[in-house]
Legacy VTK file of the C-alpha trace (Angstrom):
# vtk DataFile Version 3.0
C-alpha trace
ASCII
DATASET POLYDATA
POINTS 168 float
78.766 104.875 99.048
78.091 104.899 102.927
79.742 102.525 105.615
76.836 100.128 105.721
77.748 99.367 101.819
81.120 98.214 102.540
80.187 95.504 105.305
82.850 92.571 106.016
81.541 89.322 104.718
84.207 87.460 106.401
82.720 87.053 109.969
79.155 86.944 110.571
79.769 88.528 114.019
82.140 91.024 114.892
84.798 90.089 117.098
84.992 89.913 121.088
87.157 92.868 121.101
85.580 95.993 121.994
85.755 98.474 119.053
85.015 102.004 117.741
82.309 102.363 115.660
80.617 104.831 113.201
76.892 105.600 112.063
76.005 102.868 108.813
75.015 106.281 106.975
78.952 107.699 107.339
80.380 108.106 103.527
82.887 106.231 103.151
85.398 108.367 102.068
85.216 109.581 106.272
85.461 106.429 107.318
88.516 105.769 105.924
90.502 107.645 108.792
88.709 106.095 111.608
89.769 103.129 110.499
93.211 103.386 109.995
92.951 104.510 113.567
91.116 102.244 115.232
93.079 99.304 116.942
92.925 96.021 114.788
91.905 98.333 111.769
88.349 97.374 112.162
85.359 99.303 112.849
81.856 98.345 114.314
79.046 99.708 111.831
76.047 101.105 113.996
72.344 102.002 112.607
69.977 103.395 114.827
72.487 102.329 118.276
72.057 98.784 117.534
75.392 97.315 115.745
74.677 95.577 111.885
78.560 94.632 111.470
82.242 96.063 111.075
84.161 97.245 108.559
87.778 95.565 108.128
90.793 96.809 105.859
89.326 94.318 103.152
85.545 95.344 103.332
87.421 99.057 102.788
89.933 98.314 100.281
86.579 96.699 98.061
84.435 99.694 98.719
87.394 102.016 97.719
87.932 100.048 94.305
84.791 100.798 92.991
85.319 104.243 93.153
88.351 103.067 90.589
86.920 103.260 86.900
88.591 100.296 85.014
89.932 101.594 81.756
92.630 99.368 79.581
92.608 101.984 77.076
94.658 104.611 79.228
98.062 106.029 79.898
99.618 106.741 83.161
101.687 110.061 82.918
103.289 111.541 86.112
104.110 115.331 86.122
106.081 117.080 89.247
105.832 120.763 89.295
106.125 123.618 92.468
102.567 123.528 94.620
102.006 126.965 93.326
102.188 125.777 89.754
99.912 123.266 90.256
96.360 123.852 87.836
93.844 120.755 87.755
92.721 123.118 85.266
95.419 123.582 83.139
96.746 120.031 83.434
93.630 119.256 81.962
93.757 121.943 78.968
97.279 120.529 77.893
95.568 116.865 77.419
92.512 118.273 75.658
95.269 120.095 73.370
96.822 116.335 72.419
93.256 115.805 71.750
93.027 113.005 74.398
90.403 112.740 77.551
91.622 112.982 80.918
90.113 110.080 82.703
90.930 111.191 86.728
94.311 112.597 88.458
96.066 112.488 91.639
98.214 114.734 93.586
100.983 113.556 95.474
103.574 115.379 97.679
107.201 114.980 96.370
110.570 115.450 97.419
112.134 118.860 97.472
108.776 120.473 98.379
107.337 119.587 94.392
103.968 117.908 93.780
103.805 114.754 91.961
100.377 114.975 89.410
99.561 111.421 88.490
97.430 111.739 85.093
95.797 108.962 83.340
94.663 109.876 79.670
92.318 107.960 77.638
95.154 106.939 74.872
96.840 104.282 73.732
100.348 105.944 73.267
100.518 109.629 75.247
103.655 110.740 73.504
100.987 113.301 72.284
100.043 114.801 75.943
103.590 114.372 77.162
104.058 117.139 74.584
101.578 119.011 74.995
102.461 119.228 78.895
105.899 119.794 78.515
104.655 123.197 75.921
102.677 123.860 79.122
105.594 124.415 81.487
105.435 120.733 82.885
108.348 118.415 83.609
107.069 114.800 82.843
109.033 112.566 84.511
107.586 109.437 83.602
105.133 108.252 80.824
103.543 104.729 80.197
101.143 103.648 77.404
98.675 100.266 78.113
97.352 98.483 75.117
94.051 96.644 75.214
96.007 94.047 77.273
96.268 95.035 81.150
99.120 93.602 82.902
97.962 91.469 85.622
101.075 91.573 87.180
101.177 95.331 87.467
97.993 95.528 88.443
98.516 93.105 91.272
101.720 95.016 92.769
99.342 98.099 92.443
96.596 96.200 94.496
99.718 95.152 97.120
100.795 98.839 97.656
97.548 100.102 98.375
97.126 97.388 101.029
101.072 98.050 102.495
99.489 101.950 102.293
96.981 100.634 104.548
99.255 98.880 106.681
101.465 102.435 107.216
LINES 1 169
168 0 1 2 3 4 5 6 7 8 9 10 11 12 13 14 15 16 17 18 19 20 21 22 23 24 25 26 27 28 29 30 31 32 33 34 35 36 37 38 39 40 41 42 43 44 45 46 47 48 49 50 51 52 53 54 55 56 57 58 59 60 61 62 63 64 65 66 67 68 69 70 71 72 73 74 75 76 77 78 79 80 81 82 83 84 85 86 87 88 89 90 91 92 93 94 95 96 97 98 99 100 101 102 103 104 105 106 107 108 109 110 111 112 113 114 115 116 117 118 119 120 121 122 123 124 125 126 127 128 129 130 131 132 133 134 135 136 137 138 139 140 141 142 143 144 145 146 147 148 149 150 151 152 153 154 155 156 157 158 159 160 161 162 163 164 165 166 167
């Protein structure tokens, strides 16, 4: 996904204030920095020198959820272990040993100098991975199975800290 795929449809013409602005080829995933920098959090999108629109935290925060697959048929596990403990590789093995999928994870730093591993795992009830990790040498420290029902409300305080993150 590039910068001119994540377009604000809020304003047809970017505001009077002068702004920074990247190339509408940028991927996104660069993007993201300039515009936590940029004043306002908005960025002018530019194609060829000639400006097609701006980016705004909202444009962004849409773009970045469809890099999100939605799954209601996954757990959310999170492991902490040392930095130099840390295997993607491993962590991985340890679900596929439960005989679960690992759908994506996420690396976190935690206090005490430990990384925080946020797994989800294509299952129902991950009593199963939790231990299987823990035979690994993990320490889970928290564990939550989702039905086929999604909390909406959970998912909404999830959407609300990734927009305070973007408001750090």
């Amino acid at each position: 996904m590039r910068a001119k795929d994540v377009l604000s449809p809020r304003m047809s013409e970017s505001p009077l204030l002068p702004m920074r602005s990247v190339d509408s080829e940028m991927p996104l995933l660069e993007v993201l920095p300039h515009l936590l920098d940029a004043p306002g959090r908005m960025l002018g999108v530019s194609k060829e020198g000639e400006e097609i629109g701006f980016i705004d935290e909202g444009s962004m925060l849409d773009g970045l959820g469809t890099f999100i697959a939605e799954r209601d048929d996954c757990s959310v596990l999170t492991v902490e272990c040392l930095p130099s403990q840390y295997s993607a590789s491993s962590l991985a093995h340890a679900v596929e040993d439960a005989d679960m999928h690992l759908v994506d994870l996420m690396t976190h730093p935690a206090e005490g100098g430990m990384l925080r591993v946020t797994l989800r795992v294509r299952a129902e009830d991950p009593s199963a991975a939790i231990g299987s990790l823990e035979r690994y040498g993990y320490r889970v420290t928290e564990g939550q199975g989702h039905g086929r029902n999604v909390d909406a409300e959970l998912l909404a305080e999830r959407i609300a800290s990734l927009q305070a993150l973007m408001n750090v």
